[in-house]
Z-matrix of the N, CA and C atoms (Angstrom, degrees):
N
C 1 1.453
C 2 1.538 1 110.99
N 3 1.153 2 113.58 1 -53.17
C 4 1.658 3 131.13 2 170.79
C 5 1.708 4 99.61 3 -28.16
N 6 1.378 5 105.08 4 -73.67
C 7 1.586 6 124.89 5 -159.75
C 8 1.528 7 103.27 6 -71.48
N 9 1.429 8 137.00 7 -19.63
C 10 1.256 9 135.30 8 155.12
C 11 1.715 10 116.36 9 -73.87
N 12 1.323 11 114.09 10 -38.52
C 13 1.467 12 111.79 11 159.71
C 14 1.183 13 114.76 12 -31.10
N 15 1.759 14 105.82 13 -85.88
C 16 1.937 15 130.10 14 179.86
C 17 1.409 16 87.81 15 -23.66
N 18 1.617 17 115.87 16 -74.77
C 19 1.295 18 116.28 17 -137.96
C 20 1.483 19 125.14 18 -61.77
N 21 1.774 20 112.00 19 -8.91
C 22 1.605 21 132.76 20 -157.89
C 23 1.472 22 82.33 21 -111.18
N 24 1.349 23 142.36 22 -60.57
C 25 1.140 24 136.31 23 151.76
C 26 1.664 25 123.47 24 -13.30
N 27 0.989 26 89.24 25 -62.17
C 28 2.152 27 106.16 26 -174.36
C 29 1.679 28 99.70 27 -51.66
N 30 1.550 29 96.92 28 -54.79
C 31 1.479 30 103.67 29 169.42
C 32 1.697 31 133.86 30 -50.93
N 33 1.119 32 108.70 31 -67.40
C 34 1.741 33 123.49 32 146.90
C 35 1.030 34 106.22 33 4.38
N 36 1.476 35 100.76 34 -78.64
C 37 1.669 36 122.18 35 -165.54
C 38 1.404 37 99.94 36 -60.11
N 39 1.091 38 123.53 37 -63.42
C 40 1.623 39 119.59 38 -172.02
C 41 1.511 40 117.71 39 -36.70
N 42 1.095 41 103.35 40 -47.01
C 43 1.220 42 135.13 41 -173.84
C 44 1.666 43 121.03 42 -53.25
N 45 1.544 44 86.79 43 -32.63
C 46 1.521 45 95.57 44 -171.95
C 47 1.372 46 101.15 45 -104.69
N 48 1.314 47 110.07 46 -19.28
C 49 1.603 48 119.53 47 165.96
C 50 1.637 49 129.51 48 -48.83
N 51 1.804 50 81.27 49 -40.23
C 52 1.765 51 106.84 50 -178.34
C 53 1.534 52 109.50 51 -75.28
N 54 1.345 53 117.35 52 -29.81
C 55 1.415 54 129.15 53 -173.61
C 56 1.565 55 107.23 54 -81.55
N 57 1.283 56 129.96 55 -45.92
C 58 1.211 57 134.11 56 -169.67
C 59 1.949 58 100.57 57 -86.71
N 60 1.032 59 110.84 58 1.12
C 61 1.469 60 109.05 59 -177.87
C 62 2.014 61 96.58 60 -119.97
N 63 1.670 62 120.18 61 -10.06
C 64 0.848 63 123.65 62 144.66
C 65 1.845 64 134.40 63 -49.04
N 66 1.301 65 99.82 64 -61.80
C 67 1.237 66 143.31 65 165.52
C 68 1.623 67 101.76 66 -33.10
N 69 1.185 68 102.49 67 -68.92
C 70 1.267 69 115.36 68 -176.61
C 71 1.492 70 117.18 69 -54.17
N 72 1.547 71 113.59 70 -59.87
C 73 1.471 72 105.84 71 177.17
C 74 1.784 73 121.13 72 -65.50
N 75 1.556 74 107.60 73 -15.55
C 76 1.574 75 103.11 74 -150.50
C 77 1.589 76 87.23 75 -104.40
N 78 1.200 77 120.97 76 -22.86
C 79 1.305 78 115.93 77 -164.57
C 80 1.588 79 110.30 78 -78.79
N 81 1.725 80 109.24 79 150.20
C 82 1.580 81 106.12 80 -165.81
C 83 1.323 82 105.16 81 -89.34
N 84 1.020 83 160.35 82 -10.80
C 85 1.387 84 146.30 83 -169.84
C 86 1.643 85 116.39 84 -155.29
N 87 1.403 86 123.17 85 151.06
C 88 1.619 87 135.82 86 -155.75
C 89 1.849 88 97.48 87 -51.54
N 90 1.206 89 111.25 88 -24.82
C 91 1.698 90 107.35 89 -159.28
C 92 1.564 91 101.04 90 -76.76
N 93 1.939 92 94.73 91 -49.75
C 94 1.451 93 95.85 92 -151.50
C 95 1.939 94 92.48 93 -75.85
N 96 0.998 95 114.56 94 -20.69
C 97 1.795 96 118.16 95 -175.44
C 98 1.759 97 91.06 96 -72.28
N 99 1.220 98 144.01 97 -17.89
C 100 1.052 99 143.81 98 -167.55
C 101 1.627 100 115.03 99 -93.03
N 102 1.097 101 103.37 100 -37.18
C 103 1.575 102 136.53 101 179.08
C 104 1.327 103 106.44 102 -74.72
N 105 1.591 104 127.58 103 -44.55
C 106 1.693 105 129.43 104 161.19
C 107 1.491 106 115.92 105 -66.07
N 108 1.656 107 100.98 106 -34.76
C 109 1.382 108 98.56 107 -154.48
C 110 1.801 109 97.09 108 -67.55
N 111 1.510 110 106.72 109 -53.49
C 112 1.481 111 117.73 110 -171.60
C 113 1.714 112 122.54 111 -57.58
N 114 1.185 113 103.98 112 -36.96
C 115 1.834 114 129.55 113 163.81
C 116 1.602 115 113.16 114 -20.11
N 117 1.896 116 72.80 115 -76.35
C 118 1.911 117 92.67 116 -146.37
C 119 1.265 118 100.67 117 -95.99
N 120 1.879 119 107.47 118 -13.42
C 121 1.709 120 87.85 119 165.57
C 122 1.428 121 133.73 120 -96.20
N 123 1.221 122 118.31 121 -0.15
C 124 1.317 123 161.06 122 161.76
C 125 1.602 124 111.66 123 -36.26
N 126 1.666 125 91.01 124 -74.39
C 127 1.238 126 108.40 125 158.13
C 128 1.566 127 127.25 126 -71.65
N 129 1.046 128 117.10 127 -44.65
C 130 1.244 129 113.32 128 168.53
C 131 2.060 130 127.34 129 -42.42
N 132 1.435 131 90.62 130 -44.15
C 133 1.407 132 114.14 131 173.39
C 134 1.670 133 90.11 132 -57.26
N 135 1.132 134 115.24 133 -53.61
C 136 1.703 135 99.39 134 -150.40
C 137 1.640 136 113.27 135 -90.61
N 138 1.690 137 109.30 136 -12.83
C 139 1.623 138 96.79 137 158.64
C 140 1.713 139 119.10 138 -96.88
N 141 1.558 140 103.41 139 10.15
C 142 1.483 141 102.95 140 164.40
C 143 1.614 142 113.25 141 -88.21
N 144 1.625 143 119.13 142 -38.33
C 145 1.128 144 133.91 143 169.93
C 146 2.189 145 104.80 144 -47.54
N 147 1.079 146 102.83 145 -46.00
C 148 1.572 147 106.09 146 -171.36
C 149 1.105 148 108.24 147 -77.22
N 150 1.512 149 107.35 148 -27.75
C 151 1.780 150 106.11 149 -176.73
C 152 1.602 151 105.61 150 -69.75
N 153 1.416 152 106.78 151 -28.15
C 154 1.760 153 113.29 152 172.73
C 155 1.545 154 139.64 153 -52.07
N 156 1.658 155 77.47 154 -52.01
C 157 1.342 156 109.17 155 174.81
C 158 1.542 157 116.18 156 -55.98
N 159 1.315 158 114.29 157 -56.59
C 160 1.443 159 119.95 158 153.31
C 161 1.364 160 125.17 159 -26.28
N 162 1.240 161 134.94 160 -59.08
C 163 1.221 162 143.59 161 148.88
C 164 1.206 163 148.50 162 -56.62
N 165 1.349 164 107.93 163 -1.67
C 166 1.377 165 130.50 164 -179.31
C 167 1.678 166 127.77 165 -87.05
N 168 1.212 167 101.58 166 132.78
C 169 1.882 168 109.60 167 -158.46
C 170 1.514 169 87.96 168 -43.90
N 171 1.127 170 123.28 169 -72.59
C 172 1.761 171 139.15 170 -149.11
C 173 1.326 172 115.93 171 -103.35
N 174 1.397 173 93.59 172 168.53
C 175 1.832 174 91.60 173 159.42
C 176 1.429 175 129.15 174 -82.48
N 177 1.309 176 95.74 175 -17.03
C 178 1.381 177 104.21 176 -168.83
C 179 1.841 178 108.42 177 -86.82
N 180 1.523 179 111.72 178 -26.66
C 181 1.243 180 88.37 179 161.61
C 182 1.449 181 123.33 180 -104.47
N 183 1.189 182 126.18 181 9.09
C 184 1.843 183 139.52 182 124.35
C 185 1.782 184 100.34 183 -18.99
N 186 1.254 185 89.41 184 -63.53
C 187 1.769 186 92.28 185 -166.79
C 188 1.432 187 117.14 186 -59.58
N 189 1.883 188 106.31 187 -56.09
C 190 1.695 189 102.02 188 168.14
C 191 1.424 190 116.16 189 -40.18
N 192 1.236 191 125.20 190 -63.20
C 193 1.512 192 130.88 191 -173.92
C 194 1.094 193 99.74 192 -45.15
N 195 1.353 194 149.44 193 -47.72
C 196 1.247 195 137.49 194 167.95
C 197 1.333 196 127.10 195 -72.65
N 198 1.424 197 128.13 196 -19.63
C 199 1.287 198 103.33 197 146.28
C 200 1.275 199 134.11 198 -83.23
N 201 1.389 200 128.64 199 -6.71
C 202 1.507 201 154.11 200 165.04
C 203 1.547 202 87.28 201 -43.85
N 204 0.993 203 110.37 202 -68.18
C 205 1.630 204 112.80 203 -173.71
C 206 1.775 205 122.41 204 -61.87
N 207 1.079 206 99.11 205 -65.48
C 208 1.213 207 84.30 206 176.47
C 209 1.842 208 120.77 207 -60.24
N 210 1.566 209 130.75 208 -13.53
C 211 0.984 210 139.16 209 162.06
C 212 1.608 211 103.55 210 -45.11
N 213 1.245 212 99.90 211 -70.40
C 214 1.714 213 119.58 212 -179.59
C 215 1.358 214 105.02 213 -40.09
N 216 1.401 215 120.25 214 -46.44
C 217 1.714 216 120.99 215 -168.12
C 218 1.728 217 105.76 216 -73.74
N 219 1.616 218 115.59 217 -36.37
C 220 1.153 219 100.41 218 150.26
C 221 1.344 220 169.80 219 -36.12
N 222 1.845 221 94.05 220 -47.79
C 223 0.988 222 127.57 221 -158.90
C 224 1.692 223 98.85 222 -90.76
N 225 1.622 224 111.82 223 -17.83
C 226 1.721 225 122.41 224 -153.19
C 227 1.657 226 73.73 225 -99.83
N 228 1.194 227 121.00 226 -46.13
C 229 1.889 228 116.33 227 -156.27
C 230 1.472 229 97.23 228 -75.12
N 231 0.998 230 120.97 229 -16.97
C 232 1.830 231 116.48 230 -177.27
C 233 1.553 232 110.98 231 -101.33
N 234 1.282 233 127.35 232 -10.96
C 235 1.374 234 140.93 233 -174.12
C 236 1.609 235 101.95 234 -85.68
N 237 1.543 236 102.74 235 -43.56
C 238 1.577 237 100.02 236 -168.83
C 239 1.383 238 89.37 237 -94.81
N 240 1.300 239 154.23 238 2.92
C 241 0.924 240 129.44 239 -175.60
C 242 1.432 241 125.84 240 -82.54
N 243 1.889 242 100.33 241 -28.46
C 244 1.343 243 150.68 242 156.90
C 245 1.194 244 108.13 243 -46.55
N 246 1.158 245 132.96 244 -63.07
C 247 0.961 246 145.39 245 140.06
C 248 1.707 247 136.61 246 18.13
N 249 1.563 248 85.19 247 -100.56
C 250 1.172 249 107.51 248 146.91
C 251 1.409 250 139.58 249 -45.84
N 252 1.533 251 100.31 250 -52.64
C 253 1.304 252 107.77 251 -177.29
C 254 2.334 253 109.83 252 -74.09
N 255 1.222 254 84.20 253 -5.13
C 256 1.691 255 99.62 254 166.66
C 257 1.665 256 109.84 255 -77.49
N 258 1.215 257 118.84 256 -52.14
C 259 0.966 258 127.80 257 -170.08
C 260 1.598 259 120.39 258 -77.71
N 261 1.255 260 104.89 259 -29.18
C 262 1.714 261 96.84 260 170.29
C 263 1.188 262 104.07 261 -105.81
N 264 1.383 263 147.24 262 7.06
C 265 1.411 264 141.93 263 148.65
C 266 1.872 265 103.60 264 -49.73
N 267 1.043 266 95.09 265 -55.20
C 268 1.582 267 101.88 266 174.60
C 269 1.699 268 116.80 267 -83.22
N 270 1.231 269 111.09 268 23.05
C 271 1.047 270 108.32 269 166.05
C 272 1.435 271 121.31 270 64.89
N 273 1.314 272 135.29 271 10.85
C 274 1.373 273 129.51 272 -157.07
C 275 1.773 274 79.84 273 -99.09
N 276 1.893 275 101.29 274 124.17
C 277 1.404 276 117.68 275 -164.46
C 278 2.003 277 91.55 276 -93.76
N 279 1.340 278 97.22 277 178.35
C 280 1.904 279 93.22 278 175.11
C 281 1.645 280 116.32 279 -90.37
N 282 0.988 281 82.75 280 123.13
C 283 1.776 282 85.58 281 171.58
C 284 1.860 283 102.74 282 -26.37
N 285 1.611 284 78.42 283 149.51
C 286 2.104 285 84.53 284 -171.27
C 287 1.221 286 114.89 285 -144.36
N 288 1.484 287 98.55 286 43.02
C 289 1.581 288 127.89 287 -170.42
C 290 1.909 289 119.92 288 -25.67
């Protein structure tokens, strides 16, 4: 039961991996590609992280994986923020399809 959990999880995640890297190519402008990118991989990270956790000898590396992640959630919210804040310094307005 455990290993069908992880494994629908593992999937999930992929899944949302595939969508936010969707996102990315199809979407018209830096914000809204920013807005998929940070989302779905976000999430993606965190039902691949759980699918781990599940499987994992200990608690303690239960625990790394969870700070792995939330490191990552950091590291993704300050990148786009950069980002962003790159992009409307220069003025690049949102697509206005």
């Amino acid at each position: 039961m455990t290993d069908s959990l992880a494994i629908a999880l593992l999937l999930a995640g992929a899944g949302f991996f595939l969508a936010g890297t969707l996102g990315l190519l199809r979407f018209p402008d830096v914000y809204t590609r920013l807005h998929a990118l940070t989302k779905a991989d976000n999430l993606g990270l965190g039902l691949i992280v759980l699918g781990l956790m599940l499987r994992a000898e200990s608690g303690a590396a239960a625990g790394k994986l969870l700070v792995i992640w939330l490191l990552v959630l950091t590291a993704s919210a300050a990148a786009s923020q950069l980002v962003a804040s790159w992009a409307r310094a220069r003025r690049i307005r949102p697509w206005q399809g």
